[in-house]
C-alpha positions as CSV (number, residue, x, y, z in Angstrom):
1,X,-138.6,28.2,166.3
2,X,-142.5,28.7,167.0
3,X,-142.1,31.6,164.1
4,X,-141.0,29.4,161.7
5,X,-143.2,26.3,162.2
6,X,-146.4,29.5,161.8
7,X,-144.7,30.6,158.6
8,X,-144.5,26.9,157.4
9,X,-148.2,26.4,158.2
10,X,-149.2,29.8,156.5
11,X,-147.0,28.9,153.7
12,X,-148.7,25.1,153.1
13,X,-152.1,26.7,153.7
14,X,-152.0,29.7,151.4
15,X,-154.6,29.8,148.1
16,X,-152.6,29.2,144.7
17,X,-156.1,28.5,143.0
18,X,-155.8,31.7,141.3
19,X,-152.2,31.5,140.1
20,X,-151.8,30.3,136.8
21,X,-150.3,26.9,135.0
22,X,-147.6,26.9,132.8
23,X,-150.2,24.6,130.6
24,X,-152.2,28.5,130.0
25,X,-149.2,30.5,128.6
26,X,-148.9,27.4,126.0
27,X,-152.2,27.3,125.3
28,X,-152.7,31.3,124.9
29,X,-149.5,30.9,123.1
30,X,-151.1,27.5,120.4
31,X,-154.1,29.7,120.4
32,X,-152.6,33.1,119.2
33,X,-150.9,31.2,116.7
34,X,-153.4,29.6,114.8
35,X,-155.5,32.3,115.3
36,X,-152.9,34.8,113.2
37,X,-151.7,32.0,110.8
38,X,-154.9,31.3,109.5
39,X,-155.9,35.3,109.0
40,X,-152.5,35.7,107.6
41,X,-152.7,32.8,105.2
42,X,-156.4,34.0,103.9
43,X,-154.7,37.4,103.9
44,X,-152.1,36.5,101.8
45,X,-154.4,34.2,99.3
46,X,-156.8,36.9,98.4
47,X,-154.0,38.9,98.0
48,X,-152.5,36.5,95.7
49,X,-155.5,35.9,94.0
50,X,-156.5,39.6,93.3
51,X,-152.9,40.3,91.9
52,X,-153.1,37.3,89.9
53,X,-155.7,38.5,88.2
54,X,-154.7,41.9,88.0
55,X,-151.7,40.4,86.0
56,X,-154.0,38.7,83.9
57,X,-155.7,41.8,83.3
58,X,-152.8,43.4,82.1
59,X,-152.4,41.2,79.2
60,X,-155.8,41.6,77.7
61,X,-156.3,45.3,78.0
62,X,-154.0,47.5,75.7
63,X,-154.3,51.0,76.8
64,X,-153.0,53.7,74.8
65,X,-151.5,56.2,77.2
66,X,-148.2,55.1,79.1
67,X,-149.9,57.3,82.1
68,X,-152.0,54.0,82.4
69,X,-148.9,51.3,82.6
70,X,-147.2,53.8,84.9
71,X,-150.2,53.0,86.4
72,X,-150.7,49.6,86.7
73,X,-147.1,49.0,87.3
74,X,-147.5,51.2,90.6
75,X,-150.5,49.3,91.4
76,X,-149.0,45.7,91.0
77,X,-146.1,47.0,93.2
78,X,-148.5,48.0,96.0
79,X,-149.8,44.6,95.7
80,X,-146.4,43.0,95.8
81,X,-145.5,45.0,99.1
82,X,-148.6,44.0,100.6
83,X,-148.1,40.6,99.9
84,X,-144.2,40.5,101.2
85,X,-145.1,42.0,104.4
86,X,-147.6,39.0,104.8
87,X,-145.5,36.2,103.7
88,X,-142.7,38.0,106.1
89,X,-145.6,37.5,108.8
90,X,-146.2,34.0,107.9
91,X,-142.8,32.8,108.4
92,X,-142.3,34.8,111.4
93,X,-145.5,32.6,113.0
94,X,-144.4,29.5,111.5
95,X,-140.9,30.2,113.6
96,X,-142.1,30.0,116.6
97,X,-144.0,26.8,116.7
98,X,-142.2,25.3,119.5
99,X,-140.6,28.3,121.8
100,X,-140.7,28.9,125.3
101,X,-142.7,31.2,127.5
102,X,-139.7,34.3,127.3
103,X,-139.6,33.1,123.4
104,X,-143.4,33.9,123.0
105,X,-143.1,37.0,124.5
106,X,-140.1,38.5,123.0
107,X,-142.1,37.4,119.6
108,X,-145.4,39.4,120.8
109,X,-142.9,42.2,121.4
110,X,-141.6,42.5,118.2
111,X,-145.0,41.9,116.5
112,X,-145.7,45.0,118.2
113,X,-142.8,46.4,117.1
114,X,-143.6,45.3,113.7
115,X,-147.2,46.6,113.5
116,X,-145.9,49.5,114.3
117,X,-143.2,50.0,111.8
118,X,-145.4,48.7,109.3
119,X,-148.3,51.3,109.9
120,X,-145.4,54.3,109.8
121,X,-143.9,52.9,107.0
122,X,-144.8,50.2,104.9
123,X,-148.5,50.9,104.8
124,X,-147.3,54.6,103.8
125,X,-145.6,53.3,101.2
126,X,-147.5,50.7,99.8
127,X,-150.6,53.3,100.3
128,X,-148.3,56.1,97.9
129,X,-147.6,53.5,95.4
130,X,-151.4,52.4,95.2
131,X,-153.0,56.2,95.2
132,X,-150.5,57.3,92.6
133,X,-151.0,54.4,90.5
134,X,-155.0,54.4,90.6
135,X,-154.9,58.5,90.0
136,X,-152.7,57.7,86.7
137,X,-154.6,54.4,86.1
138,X,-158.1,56.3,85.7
139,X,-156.5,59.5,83.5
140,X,-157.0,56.9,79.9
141,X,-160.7,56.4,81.3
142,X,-161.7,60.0,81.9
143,X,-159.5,62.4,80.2
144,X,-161.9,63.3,77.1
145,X,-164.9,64.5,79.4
146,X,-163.8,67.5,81.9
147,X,-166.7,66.9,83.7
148,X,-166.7,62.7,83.9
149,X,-162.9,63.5,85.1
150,X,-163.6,65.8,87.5
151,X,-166.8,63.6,89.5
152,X,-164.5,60.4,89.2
153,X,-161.0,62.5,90.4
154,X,-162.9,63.7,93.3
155,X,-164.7,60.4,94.3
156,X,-161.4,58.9,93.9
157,X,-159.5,61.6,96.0
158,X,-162.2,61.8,99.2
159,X,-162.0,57.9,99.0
160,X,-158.6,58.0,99.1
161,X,-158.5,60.9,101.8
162,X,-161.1,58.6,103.6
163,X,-158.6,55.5,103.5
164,X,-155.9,57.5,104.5
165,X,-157.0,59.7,107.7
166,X,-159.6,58.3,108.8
167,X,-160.2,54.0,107.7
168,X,-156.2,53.4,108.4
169,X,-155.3,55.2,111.6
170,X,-158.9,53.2,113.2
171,X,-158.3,49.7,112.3
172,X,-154.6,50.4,113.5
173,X,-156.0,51.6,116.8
174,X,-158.6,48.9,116.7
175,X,-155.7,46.1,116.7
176,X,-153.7,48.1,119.1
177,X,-156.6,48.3,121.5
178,X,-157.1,44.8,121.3
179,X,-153.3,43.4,121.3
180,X,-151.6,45.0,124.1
181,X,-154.0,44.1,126.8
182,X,-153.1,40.5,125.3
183,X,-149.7,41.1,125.6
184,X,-149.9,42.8,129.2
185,X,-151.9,39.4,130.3
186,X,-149.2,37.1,129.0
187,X,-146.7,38.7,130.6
188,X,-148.5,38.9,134.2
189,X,-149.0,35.4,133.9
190,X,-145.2,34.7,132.9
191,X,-144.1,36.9,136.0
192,X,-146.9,35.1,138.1
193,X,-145.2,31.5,137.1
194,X,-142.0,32.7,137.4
195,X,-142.4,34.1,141.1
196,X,-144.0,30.7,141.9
C-alpha cells in the first residue's frame, strides 16, 4: 500500500509545464491557415490578373504565323493549370476551417502529399506547356534575322534550363525544408496531448 501512496505522490508532483495545450495545436492549426490562405489568394490574383491581360493581349495583336497562336494558346493553358491547382488549394484550406487535431494533421499530410504530386507532375506539365508555347511564341518575332534568333533562342533556352534544373527543384526543397519540421512538431504535440 506504501508503494502506491509514493506513486500517487510522484504522480501529483511531476512537471507538466512543458507539455502542451490543446489551445497550441489550434492555434498552430488558425495560424497555418491564414498564413497559406492569404499567399494562396495573392497567388491566385496575380495569376488571374496576368492571364487577364494576356487574354486582352490576344485580341489586339494579330500575328501572322499560326506558330504564334499555337503559342499563345500553350501559354494561356500553362496559366490556366497554374491557376486550377491554386483555386484546388484554396478550397482545400477553406475546408478545414473547423476540424479537429487528427483532421489538421491528416490535412498537412496530404498537402505534402499534394506538393509532391504537384512538383512531379503538374509543375512538369504546366512547365512543358509554358516552354513550348514561349519557344513557338517568339519564332514570329525573330525568324527574319539568323542572328537576333539565335541570341534570343539561347537566352530563352538557358533561362528555361535555369527554371527547370536548377530555380524549381530549390524552392521545392526550400518549402520541403521548411514544412516537414512543421509537420513533425504538430504531430509530437498531438501524441504529447494524447498520452496526457
Amino acid at each position: 500500500m506504501d508503494n502506491l501512496n509514493e506513486l500517487k505522490a510522484i504522480w501529483q508532483t511531476a512537471d507538466v509545464s512543458d507539455l502542451p495545450q490543446a489551445k497550441e495545436i489550434k492555434a498552430i492549426s488558425k495560424d497555418y491557415q491564414q498564413k497559406t490562405l492569404v499567399k494562396k489568394a495573392w497567388v491566385f490574383a496575380a495569376t488571374l490578373l496576368a492571364s487577364g491581360i494576356f487574354v486582352l493581349s490576344l485580341f489586339f495583336y494579330h500575328p501572322q504565323f499560326i506558330s504564334t497562336r499555337i503559342g499563345q494558346l500553350l501559354i494561356l493553358l500553362a496559366m490556366l493549370i497554374l491557376l486550377w491547382s491554386n483555386l484546388k488549394s484554396l478550397g482545400r484550406i477553406y475546408r478545414i476551417r473547423n476540424c479537429s487535431n487528427q483532421e489538421f494533421i491528416k490535412y498537412l499530410r496530404e498537402v505534402q502529399l499534394n506538393r509532391i504530386i504537384y512538383y512531379k507532375r503538374t509543375q512538369v506539365f504546366g512547365m512543358i506547356l509554358y516552354s513550348a508555347g514561349l519557344l513557338l511564341y517568339l519564332y514570329e518575332m525573330v525568324y527574319k534575322d539568323v542572328y537576333a534568333a539565335a541570341v534570343c533562342y539561347a537566352l530563352t533556352i538557358s533561362l528555361l534550363i535555369s527554371s527547370w534544373f536548377f530555380l524549381r527543384p530549390k524552392a521545392y526543397q526550400k518549402r520541403k525544408n521548411k514544412f516537414e519540421p512543421f509537420l513533425d512538431h504538430v504531430e509530437k504535440l498531438n501524441k504529447q496531448l494524447q498520452e496526457k
